[in-house]
C-alpha angles and dihedrals in degrees: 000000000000109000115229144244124191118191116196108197125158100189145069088226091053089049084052096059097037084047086064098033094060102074088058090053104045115122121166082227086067150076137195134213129159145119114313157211136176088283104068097008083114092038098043121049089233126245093176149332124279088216095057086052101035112096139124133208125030095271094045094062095035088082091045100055096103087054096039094053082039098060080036093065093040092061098040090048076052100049088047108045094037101039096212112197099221129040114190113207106201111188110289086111087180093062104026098046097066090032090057092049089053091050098055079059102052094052102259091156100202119041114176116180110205124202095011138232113280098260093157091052091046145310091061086175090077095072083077096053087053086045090052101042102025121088090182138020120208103198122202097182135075095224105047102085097077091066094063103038091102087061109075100167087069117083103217127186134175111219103176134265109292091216091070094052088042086055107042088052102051113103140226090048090139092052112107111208134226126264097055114248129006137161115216136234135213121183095178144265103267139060102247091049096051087056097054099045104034098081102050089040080058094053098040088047089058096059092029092061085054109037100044097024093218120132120249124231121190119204117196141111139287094241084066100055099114095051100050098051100114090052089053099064096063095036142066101243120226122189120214096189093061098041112008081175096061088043096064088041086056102061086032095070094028115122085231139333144233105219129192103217119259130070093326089064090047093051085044082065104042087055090055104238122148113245147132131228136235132188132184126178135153114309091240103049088051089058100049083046091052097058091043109044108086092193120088089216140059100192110084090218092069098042094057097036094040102224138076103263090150130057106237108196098184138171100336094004093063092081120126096263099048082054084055104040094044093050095059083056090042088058100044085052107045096115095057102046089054094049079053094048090050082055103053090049086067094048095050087046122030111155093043126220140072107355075175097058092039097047087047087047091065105042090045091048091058087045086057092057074064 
């Protein structure tokens, strides 16, 4: 009889990563299932969708409960009734944590959590809960380490950070692409963030296109055209969903970027392009995450780099006049920012080489205890 692997995963970035990591783990002896997108829906026997899981904000998951418990009880009956050996927790801590605890109980015999909960950002308890359930952490981040020395049962690694090896891989870098210059422009991946952004990015985009001369190139999806129809008429439209590629080459070659905050402003750094971030949510949910957050920062660059590198214009900063204002700094400090960026690369990945390979090394060496 095939073993068995689950993978629990809640967002498009972490498919992604599974998505690579999978041809590093097959073994005719074994079989996958998880939560899944159109990425590894072929690859993965699906317990669930990653768009009926993937929300952000109090308010945004409120709507999504009945789905979310849904995809929850698919994947414990599963647990139950096909004892897998391994369960593989990827990010999504509000779904996995809980889901992690249940299957302890149930008898999954390896649990292994990849790219952790953001003690270090808030909820530090639940260091304890990881310490508890998790039989291994796979760490993405330099600075993680230090929250789980006191827990010795737990074997903990840092791998890297994946984004760095996606990135560096990625080809036609040195391509340079057609239309002169241009600065780029991402609203965001989800529904409630286009909304929010979308009408101050319209009005920006109007002065920015006369006061620095530069094209605008707006990358999004197809699902948002509507939305984003007042953008679109100031700027060129690229689809992601139809070329992810041209996307990244894109932003690589910009003059500079707007950036909505999250992994495309990470990977907005990696490729060494000068931007800065926004962010807008519902009032509510800000203030809750402001006494709660226990970082200074939202962009992942400056945290780990400790320092703002990159302008963040959130919640009542993200107004026209702030975008303006901030790119005139932005390109008066684009060298910086790149000897900075150059910076944060090595401390996502110090000791060089495959984050891919390493992070496979360690789940497939605990299949083969199987």
């Amino acid at each position: 009889m095939p073993k068995k692997v689950v993978f629990s995963l809640g967002d498009p970035s972490a498919e992604k990563i599974l998505n690579a990591l999978l041809p590093l783990l097959e073994n005719k002896d074994w079989e996958f299932y998880g939560i899944t997108g159109n990425l590894l829906k072929e690859k993965v026997t699906p317990l669930g969708k990653i768009e009926d899981i993937s929300a952000t904000g109090v308010f945004e998951v409120l709507p999504k409960l009945p789905r979310i418990f849904k995809v929850r009880r698919n994947i414990l009956r599963f647990l139950e009734r096909e004892k897998p050996q391994i369960l593989v927790a990827i990010d999504s801590p509000g779904f996995n944590l809980h889901l992690i605890r249940e299957a302890k109980k149930l008898g999954v015999k390896r649990v292994i959590y990849f790219i952790l909960p953001q003690v270090w950002a808030w909820k530090e308890d639940r260091k304890y809960h990881l310490a508890k359930y998790a039989d291994i952490l796979i760490s993405i981040l330099p600075f993680e380490r230090e929250y789980f020395k006191e827990f010795p049962r737990v074997e903990f690694h840092f791998v890297g950070h994946p984004s760095v090896e996606f990135l560096e891989n990625l080809g036609g870098l040195k391509d340079k692409p057609n239309g002169g210059d241009y600065f780029v422009i991402f609203p965001g991946s989800r529904r409630n963030e286009i909304k929010k952004h979308t009408k101050v990015l319209t009005q920006a985009v109007a002065i920015a296109v006369k006061e620095f001369g530069y094209k605008p190139v707006l990358l999004t999806f197809k699902n948002f055209k509507g939305l984003l129809k007042p953008l679109r008429e100031f700027a060129k439209v690229v689809y992601l969903d139809e070329n992810p590629q041209k996307g990244l080459l894109l932003i690589k070659h910009a003059k500079f970027g707007w950036i909505k905050s999250g992994t495309t402003a990470l990977e907005t750094a990696l490729l060494e392009t000068p931007h800065l971030i926004f962010y807008k949510t519902n009032p509510l949910t800000y203030y809750l995450a402001k006494r709660l957050v226990k970082v200074s920062h939202l962009h992942l660059a400056n945290i780990v780099l400790e320092e703002t590198v990159v302008p963040e214009l959130l919640q009542r900063e993200f107004t026209p006049k702030n975008l303006i204002k901030t790119t005139y700094h932005l390109l008066e400090n684009s060298d910086y920012q790149r000897d900075q960026f150059r910076v944060l690369k090595k401390l996502l990945n110090p000791e060089g080489g495959s984050i891919l390979k390493r992070t496979a090394e360690i789940i497939r060496r605990e299949m083969e205890k199987f």
